[in-house]
N, C-alpha and C positions, 0 to 999 in steps of 0.2 A: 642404276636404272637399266632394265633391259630393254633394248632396242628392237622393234619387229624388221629387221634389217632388210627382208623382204619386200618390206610394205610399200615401198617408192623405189625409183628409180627406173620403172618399168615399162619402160617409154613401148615397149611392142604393143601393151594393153592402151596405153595414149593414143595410139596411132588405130588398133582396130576400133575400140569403144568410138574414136571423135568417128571415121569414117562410115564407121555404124550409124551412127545417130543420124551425120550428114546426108548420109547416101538415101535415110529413111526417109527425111523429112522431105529432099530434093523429087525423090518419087511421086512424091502429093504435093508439092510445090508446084514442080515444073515450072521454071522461072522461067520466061520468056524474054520480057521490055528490061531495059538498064536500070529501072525502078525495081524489079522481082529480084533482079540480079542483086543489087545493093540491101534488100531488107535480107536474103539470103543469105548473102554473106556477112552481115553482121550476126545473123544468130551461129554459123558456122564459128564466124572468128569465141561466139560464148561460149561455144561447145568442146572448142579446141583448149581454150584458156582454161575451162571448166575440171574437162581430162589431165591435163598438164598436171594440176595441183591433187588431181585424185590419184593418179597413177605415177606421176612424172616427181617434179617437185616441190614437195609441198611450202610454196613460198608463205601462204598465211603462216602458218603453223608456227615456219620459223621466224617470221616478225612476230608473231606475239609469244613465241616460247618463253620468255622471262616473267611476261606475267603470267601467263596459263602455270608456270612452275609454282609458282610464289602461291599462285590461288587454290592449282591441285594437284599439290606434292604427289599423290598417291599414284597419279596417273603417269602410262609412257603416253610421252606426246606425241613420238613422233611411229604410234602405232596407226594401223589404219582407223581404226576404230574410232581414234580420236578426233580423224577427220571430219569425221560426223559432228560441228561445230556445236549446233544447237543442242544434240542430247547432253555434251558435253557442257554446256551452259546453262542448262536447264535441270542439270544433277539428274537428269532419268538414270535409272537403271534398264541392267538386262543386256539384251543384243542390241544393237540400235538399227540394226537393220527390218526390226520387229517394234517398233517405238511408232508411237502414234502420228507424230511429223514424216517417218519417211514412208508412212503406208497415205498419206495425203498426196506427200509425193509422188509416189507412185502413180493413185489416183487422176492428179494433173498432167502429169505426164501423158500420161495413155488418152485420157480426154481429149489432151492437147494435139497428139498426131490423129484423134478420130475423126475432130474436128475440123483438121486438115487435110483429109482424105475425104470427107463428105464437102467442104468448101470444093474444092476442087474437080469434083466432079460437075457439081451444077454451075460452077463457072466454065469447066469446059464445053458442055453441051448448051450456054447461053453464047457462046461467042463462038460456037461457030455456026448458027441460030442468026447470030448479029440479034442479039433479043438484050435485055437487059436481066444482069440476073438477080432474080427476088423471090425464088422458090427456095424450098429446103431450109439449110439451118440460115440463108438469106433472107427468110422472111423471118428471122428473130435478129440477128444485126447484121449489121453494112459491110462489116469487115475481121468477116470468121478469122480468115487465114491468120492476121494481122494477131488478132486474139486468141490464138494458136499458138502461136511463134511464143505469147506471155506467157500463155498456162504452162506451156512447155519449161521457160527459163524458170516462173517460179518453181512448179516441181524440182527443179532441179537444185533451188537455191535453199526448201528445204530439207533437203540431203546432204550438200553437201555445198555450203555457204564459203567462199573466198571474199579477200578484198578487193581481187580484181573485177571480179563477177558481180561481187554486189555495187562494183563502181560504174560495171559497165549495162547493168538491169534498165537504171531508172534514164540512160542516153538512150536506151536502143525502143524504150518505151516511148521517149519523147519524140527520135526519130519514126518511131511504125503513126504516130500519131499525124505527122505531118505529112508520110508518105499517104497516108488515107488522104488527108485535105485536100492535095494534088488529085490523087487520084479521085475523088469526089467532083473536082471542079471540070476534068477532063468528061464524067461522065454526064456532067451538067452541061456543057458544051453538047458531047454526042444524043444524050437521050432529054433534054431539055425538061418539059415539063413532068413528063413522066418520073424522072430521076428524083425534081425536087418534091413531088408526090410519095415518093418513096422513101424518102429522108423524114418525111417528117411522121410516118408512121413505121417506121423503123430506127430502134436506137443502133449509134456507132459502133459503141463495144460491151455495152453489158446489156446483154441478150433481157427482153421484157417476156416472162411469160404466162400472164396475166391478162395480157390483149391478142384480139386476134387483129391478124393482119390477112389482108387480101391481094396475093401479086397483081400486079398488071400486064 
């Protein structure tokens, strides 16, 4: 079997791709509290993990190389291509970088920083306002950014699916969940009835858009 011997080990592209990704999403971020800092760094630590196994090395690959061999002789495993988990499991043909999963990908992905770049701004000018903020993609849910950071990891996971990544998806989901609850209870404290007025005609994380909502 021939080896794309190229295909890894290439920690220079590790290193630019994670700081890429990081340094984009931290611009729309802008983490300020120990809570921004902590949901921030947990998608960083997915981003770097992520990179590692696309560029660096590919630890899936080689824990499952005996069955992937067994199941698809035909295939080098340990080309890039094959990276691509899901086409590879799904028997597509073609490029996979042209496969209908990674053009969703895609999709999510960019959604995901758009929507983080639009969070971001109407949170910036509601606090420094001291308003509470429920304009913009705020008046479809509570916690854009939050389901940003998701759309983002999914995209990513269907490109380019790890065991690490897909171990560490459904913790960081369950964390951005509870960092909302917090931060929900803080704003119920600060903007009191207003806030819970706004809770209850605005969903958390799957955007309703079907109703109209009215900020306060």
């Amino acid at each position: 079997m021939n080896h794309e011997t190229s295909a890894y080990g290439l920690w220079g592209l590790v290193a630019v791709n994670s700081l890429f990704f990081i340094f984009f999403a931290f611009s729309f971020a802008r983490p300020r509290t120990r809570r921004d800092w902590r949901s921030f760094g947990a998608f960083s630590a997915f981003i770097i993990a992520l990179f590692t196994e696309m560029y660096g090395f590919p630890l899936t690959i080689y824990l499952l190389s005996g069955w992937l061999a067994k199941r698809y002789p035909e295939i080098d495993l340990f080309s890039h291509d094959t990276g691509h988990l899901w086409h590879t499991l799904l028997g597509l043909k073609g490029n996979p970088h042209f496969d209908v999963l990674h053009l969703l990908s895609n999709i999510l992905i960019f959604a995901g920083f758009w929507l983080l770049s639009s969070a971001w701004g109407v949170l910036y000018q509601a606090q420094r306002a001291g308003t509470l903020a429920c304009s913009g993609v705020y008046a479809r849910v509570r916690h854009p950014q939050y389901l940003a950071f998701i759309m983002i990891m999914m995209g990513f996971l269907l490109q380019w699916p790890t065991l690490p990544t897909l171990v560490m998806f459904p913790v960081l989901v369950y964390m951005y969940v509870r960092l909302a609850r917090r931060e929900e209870q803080d704003a119920l404290i600060t903007f009191g009835e207003a806030y819970r007025e706004y809770m209850r005609r605005t969903p958390a994380f799957l955007p309703s858009f079907m109703r109209q909502t009215h900020p306060t």
